[in-house]
N, CA, C and O of each residue as an XYZ file, in Angstrom:
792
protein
N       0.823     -1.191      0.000
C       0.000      0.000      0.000
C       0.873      1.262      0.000
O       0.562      2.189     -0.747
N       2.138      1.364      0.937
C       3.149      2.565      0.715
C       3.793      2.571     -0.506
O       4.384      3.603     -0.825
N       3.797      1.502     -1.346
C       4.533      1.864     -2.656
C       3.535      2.478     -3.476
O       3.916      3.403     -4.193
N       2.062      2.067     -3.516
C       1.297      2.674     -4.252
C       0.780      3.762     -3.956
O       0.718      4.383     -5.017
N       0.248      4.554     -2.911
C       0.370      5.713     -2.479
C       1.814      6.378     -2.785
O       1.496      7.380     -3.424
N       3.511      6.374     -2.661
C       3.953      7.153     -2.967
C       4.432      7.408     -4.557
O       5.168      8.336     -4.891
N       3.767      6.215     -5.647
C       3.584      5.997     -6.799
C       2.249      7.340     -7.356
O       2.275      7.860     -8.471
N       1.653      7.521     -6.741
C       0.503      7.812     -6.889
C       0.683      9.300     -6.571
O       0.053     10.017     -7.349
N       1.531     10.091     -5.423
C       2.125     11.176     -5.094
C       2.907     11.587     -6.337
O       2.416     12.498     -7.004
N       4.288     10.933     -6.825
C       4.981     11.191     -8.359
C       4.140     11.098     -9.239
O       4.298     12.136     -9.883
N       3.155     10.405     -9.804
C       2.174     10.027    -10.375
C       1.310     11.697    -10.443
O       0.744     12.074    -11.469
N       1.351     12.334     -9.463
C       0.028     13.417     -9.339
C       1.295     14.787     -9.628
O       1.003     15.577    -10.525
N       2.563     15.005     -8.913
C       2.908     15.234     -9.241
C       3.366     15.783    -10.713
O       3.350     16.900    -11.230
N       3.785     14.479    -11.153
C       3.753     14.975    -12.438
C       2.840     15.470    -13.446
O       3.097     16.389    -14.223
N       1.762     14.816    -13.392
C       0.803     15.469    -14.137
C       0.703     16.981    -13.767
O       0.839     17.769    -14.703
N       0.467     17.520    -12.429
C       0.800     18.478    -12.601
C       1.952     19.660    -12.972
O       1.782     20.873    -13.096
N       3.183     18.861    -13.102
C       4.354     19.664    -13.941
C       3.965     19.676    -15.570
O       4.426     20.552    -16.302
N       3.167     18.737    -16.020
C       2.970     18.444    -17.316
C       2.008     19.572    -17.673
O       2.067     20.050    -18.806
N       0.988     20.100    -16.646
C      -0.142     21.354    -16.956
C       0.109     22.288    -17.034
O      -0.578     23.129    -17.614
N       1.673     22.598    -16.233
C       2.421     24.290    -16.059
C       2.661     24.373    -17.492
O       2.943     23.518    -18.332
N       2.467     25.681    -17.550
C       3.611     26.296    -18.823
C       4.596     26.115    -18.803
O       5.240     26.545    -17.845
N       5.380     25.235    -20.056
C       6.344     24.806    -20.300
C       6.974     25.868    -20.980
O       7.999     25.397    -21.473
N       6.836     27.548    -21.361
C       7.734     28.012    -21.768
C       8.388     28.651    -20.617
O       7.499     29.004    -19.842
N       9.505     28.942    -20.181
C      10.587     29.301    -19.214
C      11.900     29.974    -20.097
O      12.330     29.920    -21.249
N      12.300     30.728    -18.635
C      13.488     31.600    -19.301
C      14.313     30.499    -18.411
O      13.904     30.395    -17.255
N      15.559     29.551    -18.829
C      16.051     28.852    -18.574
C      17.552     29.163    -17.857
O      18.282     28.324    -17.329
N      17.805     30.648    -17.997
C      18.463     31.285    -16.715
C      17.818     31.563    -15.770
O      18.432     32.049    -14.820
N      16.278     31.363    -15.645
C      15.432     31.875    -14.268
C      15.671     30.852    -13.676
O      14.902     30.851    -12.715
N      16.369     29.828    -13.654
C      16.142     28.298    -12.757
C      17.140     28.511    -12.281
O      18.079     28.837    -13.007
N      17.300     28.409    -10.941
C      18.598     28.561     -9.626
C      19.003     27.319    -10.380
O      18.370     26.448    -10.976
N      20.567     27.594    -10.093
C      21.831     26.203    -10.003
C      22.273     25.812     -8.901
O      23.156     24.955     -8.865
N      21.820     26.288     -7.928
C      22.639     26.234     -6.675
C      21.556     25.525     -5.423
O      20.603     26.300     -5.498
N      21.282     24.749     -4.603
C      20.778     24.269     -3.406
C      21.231     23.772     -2.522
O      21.901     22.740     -2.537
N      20.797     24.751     -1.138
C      21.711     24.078      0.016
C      20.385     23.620      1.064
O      19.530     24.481      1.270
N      20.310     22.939      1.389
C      19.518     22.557      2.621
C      19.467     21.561      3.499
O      20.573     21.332      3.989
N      18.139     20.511      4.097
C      18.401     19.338      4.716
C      17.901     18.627      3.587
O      17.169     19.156      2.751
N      18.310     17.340      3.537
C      17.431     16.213      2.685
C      18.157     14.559      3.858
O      19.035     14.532      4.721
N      17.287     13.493      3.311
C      17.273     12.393      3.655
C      16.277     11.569      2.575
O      15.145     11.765      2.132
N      17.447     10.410      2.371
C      16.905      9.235      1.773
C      17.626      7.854      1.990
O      18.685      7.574      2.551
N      16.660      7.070      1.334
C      17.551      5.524      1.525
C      18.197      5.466      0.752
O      18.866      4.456      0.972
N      18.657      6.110     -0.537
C      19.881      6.323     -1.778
C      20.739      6.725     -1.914
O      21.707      6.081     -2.317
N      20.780      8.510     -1.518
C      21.679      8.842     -0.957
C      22.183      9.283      0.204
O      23.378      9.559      0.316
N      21.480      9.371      1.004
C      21.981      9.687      3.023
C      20.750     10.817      3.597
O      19.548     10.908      3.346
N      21.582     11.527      4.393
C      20.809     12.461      5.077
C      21.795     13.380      6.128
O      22.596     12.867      6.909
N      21.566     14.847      5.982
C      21.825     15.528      6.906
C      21.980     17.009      5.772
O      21.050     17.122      4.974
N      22.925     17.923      5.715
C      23.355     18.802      5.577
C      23.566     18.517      3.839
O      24.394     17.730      3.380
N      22.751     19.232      3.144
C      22.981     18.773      1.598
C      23.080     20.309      0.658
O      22.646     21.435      0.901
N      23.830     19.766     -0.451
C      24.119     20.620     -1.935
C      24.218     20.480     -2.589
O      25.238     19.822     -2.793
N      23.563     20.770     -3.564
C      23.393     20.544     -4.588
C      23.518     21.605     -5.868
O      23.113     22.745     -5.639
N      24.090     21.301     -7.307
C      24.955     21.963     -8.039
C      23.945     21.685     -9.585
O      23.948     20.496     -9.904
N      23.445     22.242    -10.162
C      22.166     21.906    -11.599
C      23.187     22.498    -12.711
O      23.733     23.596    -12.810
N      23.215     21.608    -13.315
C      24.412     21.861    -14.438
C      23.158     22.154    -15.978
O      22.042     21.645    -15.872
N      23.493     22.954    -17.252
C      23.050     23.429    -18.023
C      22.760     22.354    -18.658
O      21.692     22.675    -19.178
N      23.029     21.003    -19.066
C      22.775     19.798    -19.721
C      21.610     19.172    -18.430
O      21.506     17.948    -18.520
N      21.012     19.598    -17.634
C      20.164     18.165    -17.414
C      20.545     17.543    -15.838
O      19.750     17.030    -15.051
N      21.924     17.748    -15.663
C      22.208     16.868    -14.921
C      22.527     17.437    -13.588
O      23.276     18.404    -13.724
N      22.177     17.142    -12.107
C      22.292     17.486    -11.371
C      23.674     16.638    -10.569
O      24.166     15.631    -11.077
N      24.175     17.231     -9.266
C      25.269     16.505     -8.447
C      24.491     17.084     -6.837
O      24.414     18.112     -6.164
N      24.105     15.900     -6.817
C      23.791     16.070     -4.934
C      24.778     15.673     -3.581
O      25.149     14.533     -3.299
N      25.008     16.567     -3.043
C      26.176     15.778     -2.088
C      24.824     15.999     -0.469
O      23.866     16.753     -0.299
N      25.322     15.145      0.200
C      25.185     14.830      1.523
C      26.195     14.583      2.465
O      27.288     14.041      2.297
N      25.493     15.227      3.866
C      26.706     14.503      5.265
C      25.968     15.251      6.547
O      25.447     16.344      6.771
N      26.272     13.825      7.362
C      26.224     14.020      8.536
C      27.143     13.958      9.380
O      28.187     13.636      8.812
N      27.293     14.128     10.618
C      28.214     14.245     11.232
C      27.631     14.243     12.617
O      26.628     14.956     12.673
N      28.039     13.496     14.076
C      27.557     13.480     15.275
C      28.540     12.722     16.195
O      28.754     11.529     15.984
N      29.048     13.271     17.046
C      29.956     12.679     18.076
C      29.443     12.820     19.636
O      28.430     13.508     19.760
N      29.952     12.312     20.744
C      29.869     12.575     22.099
C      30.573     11.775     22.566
O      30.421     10.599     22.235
N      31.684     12.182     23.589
C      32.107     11.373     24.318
C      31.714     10.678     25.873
O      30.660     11.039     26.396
N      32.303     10.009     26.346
C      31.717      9.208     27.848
C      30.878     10.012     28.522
O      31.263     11.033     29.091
N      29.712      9.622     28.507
C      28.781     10.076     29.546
C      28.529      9.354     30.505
O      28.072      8.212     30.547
N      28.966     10.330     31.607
C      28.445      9.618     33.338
C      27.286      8.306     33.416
O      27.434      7.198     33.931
N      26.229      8.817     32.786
C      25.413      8.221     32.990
C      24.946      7.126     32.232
O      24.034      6.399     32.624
N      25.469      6.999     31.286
C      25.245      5.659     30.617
C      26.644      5.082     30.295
O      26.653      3.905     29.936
N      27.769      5.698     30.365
C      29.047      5.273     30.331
C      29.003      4.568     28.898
O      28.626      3.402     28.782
N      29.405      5.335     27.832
C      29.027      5.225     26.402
C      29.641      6.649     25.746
O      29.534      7.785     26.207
N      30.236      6.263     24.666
C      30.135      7.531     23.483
C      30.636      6.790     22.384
O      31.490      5.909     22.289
N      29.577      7.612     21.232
C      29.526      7.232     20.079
C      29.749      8.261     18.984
O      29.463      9.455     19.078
N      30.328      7.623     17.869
C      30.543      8.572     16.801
C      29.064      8.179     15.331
O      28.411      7.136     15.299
N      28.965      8.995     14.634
C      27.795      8.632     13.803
C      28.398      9.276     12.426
O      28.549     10.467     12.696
N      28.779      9.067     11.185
C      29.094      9.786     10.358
C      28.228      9.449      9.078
O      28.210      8.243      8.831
N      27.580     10.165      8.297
C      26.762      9.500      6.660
C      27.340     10.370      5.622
O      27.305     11.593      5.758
N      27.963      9.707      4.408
C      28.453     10.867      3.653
C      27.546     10.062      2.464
O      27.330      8.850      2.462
N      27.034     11.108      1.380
C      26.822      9.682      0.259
C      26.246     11.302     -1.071
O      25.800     12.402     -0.745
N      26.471     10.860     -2.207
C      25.985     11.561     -3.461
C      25.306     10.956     -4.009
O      25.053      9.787     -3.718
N      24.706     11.730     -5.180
C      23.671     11.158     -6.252
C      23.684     12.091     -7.678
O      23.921     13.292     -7.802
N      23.442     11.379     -8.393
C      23.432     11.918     -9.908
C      22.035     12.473    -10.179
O      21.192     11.751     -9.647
N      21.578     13.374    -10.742
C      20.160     13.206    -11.268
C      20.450     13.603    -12.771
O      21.332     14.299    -13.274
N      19.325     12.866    -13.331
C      19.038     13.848    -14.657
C      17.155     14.052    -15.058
O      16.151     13.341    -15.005
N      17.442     15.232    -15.389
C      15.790     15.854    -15.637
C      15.217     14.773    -16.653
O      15.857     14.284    -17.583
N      13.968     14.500    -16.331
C      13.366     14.092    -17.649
C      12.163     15.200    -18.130
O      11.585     15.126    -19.215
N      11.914     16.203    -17.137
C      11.059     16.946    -17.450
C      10.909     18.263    -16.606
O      10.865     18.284    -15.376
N      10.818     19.653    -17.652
C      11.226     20.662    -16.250
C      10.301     22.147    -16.481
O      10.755     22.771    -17.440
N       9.465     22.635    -16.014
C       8.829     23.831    -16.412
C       9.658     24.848    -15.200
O      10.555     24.762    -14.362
N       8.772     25.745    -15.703
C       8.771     26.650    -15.008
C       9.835     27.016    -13.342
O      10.733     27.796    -13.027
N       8.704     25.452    -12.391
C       8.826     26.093    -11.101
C       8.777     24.139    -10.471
O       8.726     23.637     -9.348
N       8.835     23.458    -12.128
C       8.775     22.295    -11.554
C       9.916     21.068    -12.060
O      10.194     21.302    -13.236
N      10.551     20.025    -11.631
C      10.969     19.243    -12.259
C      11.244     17.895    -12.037
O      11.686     17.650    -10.915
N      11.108     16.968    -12.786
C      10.781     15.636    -12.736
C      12.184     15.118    -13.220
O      12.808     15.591    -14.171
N      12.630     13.955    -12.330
C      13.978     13.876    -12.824
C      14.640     12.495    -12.348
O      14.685     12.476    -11.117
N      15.278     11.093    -13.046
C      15.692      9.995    -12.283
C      16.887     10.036    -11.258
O      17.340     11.178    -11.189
N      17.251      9.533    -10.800
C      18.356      9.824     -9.859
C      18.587      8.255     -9.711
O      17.841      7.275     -9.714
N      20.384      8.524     -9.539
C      20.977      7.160     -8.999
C      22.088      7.655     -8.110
O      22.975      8.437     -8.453
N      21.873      6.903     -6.493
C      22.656      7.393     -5.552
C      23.582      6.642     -4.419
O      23.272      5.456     -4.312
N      24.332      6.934     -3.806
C      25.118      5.788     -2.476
C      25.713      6.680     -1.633
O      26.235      7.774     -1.844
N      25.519      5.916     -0.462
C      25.973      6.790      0.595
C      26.837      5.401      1.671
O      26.742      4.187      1.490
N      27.621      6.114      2.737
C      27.820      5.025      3.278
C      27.589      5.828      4.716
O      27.487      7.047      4.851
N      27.541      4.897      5.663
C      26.639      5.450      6.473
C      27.212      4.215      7.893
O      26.782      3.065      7.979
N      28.152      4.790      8.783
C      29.068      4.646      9.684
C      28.471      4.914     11.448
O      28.092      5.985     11.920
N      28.520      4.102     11.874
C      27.808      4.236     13.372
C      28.734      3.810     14.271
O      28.750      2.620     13.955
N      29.719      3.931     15.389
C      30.360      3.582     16.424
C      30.252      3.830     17.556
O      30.552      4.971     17.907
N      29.776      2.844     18.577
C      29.290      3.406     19.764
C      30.297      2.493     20.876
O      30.614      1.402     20.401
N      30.657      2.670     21.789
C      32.146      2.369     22.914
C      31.187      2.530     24.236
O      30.690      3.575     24.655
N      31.034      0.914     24.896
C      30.593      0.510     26.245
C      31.555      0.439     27.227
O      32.506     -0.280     26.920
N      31.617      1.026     28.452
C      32.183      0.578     29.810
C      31.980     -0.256     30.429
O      30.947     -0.136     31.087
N      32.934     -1.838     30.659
C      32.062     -2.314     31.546
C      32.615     -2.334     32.985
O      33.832     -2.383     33.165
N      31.931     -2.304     33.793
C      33.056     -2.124     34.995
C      32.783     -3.899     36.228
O      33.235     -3.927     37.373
N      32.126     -4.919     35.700
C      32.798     -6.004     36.209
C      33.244     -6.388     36.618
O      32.994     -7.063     37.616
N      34.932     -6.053     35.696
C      36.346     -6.724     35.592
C      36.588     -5.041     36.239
O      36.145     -3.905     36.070
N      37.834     -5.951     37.263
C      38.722     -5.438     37.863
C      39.618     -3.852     36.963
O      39.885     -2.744     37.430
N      39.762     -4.204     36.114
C      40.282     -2.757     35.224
C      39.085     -2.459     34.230
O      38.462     -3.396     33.730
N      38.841     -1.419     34.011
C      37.616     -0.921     33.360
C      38.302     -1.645     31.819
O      39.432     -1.636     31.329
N      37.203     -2.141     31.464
C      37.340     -2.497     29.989
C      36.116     -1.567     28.688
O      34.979     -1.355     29.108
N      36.367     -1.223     27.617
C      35.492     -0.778     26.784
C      35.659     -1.784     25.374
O      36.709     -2.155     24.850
N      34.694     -1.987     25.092
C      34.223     -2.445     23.740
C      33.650     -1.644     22.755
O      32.960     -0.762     23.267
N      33.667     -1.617     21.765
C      32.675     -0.959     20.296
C      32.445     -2.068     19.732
O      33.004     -3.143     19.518
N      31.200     -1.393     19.487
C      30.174     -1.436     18.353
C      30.081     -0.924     17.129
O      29.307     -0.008     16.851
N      30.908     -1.513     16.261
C      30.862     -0.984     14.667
C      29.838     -1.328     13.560
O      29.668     -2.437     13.053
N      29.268     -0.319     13.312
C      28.426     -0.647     12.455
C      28.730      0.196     11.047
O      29.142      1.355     11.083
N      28.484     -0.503      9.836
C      28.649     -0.028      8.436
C      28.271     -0.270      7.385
O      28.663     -1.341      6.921
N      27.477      0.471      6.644
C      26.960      0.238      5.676
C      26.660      0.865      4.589
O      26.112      1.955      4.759
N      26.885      0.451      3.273
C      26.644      1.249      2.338
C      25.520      0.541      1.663
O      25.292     -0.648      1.443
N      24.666      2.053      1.311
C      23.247      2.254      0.020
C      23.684      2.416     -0.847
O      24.659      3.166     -0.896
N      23.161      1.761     -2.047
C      22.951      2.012     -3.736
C      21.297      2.268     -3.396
O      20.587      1.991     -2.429
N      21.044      2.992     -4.798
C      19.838      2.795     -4.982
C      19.259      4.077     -6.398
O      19.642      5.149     -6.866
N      18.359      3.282     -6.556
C      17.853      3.906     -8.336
C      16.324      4.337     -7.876
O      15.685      3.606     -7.119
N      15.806      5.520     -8.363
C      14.501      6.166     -8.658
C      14.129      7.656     -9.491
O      14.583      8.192    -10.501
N      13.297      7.929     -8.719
C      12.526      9.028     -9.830
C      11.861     10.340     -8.509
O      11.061     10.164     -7.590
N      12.525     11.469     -8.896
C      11.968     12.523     -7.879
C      11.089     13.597     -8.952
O      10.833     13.503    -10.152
N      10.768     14.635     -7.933
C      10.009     15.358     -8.702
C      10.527     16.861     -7.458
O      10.618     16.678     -6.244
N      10.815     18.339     -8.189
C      11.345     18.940     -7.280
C      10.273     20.430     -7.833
O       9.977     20.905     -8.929
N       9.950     20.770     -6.387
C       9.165     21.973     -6.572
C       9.544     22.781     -5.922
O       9.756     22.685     -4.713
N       9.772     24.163     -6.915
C      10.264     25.157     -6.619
C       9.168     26.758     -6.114
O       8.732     27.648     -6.844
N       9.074     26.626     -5.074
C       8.319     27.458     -4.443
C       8.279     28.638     -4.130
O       8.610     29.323     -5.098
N       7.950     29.449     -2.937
C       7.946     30.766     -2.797
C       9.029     31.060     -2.316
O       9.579     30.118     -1.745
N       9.640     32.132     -2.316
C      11.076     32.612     -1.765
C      11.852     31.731     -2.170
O      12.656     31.341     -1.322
N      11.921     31.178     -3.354
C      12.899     30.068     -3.562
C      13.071     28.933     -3.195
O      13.858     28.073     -3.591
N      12.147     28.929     -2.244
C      12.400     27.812     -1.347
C      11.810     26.305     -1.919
O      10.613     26.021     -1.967
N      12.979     25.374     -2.358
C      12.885     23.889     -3.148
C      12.172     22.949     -2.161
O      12.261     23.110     -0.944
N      11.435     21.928     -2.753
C      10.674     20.770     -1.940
C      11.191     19.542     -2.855
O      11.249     19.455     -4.082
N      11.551     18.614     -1.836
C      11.824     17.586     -3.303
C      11.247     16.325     -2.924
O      11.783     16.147     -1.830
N      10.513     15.353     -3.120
C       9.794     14.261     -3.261
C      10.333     12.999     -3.938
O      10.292     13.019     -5.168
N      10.907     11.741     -3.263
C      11.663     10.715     -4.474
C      11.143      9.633     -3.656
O      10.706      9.561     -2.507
N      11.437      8.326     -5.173
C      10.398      7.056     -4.456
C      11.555      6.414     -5.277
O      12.233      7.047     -6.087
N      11.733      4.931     -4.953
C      12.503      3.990     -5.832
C      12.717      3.007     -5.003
O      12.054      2.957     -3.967
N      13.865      1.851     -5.346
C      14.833      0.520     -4.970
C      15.665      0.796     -4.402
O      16.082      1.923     -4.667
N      16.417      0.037     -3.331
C      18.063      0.647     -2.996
C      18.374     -0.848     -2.093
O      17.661     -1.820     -1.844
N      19.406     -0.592     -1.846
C      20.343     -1.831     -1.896
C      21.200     -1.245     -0.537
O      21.813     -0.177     -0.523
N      21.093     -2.199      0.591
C      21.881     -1.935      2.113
C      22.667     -2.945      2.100
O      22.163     -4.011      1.747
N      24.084     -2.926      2.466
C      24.871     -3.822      2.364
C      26.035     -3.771      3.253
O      27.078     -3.271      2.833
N      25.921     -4.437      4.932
C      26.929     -3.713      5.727
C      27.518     -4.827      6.268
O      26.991     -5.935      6.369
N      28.987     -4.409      6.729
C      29.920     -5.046      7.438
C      29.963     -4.580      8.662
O      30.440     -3.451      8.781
N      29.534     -5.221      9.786
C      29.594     -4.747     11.492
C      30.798     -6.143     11.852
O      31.228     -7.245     11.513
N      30.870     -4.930     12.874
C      31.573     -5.639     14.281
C      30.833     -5.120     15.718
O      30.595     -4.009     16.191
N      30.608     -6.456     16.141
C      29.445     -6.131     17.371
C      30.324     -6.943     18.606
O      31.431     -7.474     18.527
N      29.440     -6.833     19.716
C      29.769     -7.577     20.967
C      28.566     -8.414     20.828
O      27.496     -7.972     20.411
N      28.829    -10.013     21.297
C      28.310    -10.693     21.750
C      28.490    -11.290     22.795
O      29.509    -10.906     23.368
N      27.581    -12.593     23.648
C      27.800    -12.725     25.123
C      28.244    -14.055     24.421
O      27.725    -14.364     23.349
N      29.341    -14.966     25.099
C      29.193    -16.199     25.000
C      29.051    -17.152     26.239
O      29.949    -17.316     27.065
N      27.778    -17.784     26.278
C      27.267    -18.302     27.816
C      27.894    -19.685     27.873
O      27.692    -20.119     29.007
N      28.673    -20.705     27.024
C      28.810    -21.646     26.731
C      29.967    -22.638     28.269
O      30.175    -23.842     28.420
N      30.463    -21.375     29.135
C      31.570    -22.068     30.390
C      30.578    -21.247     31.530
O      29.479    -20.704     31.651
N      31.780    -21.574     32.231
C      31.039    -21.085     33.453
C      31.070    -19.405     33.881
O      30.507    -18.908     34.856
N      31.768    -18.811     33.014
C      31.666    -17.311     33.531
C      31.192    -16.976     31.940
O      30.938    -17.983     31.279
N      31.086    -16.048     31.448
C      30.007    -15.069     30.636
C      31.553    -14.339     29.753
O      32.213    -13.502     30.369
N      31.827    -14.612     28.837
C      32.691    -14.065     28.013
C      32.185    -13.163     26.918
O      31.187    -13.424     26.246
N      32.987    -12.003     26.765
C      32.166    -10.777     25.647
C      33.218    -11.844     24.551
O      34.111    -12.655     24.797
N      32.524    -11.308     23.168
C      33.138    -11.701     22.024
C      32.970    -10.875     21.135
O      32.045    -10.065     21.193
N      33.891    -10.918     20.068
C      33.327    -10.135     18.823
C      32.833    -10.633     17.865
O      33.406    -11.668     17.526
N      31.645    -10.226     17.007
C      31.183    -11.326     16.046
C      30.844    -10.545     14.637
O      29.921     -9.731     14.659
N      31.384    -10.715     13.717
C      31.153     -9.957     12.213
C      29.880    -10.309     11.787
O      29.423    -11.452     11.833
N      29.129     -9.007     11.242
C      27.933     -9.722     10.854
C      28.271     -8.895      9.390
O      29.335     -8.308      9.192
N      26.834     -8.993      8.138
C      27.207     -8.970      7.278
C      25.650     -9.086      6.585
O      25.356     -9.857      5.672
N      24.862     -8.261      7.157
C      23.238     -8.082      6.825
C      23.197     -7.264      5.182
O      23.927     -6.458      4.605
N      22.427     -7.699      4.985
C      21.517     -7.443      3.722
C      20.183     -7.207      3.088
O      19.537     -8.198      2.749
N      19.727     -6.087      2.900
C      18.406     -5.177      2.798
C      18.330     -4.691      1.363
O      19.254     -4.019      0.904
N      17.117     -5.048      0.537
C      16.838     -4.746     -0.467
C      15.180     -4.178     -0.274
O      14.456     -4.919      0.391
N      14.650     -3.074     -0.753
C      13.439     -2.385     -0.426
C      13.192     -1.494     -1.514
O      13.910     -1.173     -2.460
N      12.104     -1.178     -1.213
C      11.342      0.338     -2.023
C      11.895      1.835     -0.833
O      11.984      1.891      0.393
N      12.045      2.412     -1.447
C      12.771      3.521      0.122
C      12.051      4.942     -0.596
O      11.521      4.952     -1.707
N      12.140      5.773      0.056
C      11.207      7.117     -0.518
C      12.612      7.857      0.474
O      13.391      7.295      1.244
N      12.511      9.333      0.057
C      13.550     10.521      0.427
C      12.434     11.681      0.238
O      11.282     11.888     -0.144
N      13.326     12.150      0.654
C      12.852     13.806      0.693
C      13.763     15.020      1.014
O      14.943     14.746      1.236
N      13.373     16.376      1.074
C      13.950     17.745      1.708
C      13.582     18.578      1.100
O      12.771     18.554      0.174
N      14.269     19.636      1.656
C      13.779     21.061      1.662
C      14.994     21.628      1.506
O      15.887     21.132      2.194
N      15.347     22.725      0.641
C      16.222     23.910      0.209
C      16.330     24.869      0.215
O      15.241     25.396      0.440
N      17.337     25.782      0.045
C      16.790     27.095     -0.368
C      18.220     27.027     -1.752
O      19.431     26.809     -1.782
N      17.043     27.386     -2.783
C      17.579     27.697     -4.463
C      18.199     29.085     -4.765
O      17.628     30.149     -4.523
N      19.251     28.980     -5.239
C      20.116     30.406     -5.789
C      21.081     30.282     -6.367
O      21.698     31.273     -6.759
């Protein structure tokens, strides 16, 4: 039902880019967008984006989040997502544009436990990592004060290498271990954000 509802959003979408007046002064279209966006294709946090005279867009993304040991949960973690995407227009008026995109991001999580148990404080991490591919179709509306909306639906591809803690109960005392995992996620994923165009 969420693929067909956000089928049905691009779907309405476009028809309405297809009703605008398609004649445009094609220097009136900003090249430039900075804002937030998030997707399962290409990442999420702090984004820019660059509209080149052929068609083709360059989206960059990144996040960034650290903290070290806190008292109270005795933990700090690092979080980093960097990832780009290509677009190219298939269709563009005025104030609107319809366009495929293919994108990857990789997308880095590390979080460091205290345990205090054992006689000398010991810490472990938690590595987690993973990189998105993924292929679809957005539609970007350009609004009042400039201000961009962008709407995308498609496939994408999760593919990560962790290093975790596990318990091993198998003797008589409780041993931490490390154990590689190596998960795999294939889906329909939708994105989005907001800009400001110039």
């Amino acid at each position: 039902m969420k693929k067909i509802l956000v089928f049905l959003c691009l779907f309405a979408a476009f028809s309405f880019a297809n009703a605008q007046n398609s004649t445009y002064d094609d220097s009136q279209w900003p090249q430039n967008r900075i804002g937030l966006y998030g997707s399962f294709f290409s990442g999420y946090g702090l984004s820019y984006q660059y509209q080149f005279a052929n068609g083709l867009s360059v989206r960059t993304q990144l996040f960034a989040y650290g903290s070290n040991d806190d008292n109270n949960y005795n933990s700090d973690e690092i979080q980093l997502a960097l990832g780009a995407d290509l677009q190219y227009n298939l269709k563009r008026t005025h104030n609107t544009r319809l366009y495929a995109l293919a994108g990857s991001f990789i997308d880095y999580y590390e979080r460091g436990n205290s345990y205090y148990s054992s006689s000398v404080y010991s810490k472990d991490y938690n590595i987690e990592r993973f990189i998105n591919v993924g292929v679809g179709f957005g539609i970007e509306i350009l609004g009042w004060q400039n201000v961009s909306i962008v709407l995308e639906g498609g496939y994408y591809g999760r593919f990560g290498n962790n290093t975790v803690t596990d318990y091993d109960y198998s003797g008589e005392e409780t041993k931490r271990v490390k154990v590689n995992q190596t998960p795999k996620s294939f889906g329909f994923g939708v994105g989005g954000g907001i800009s400001y165009a110039f």
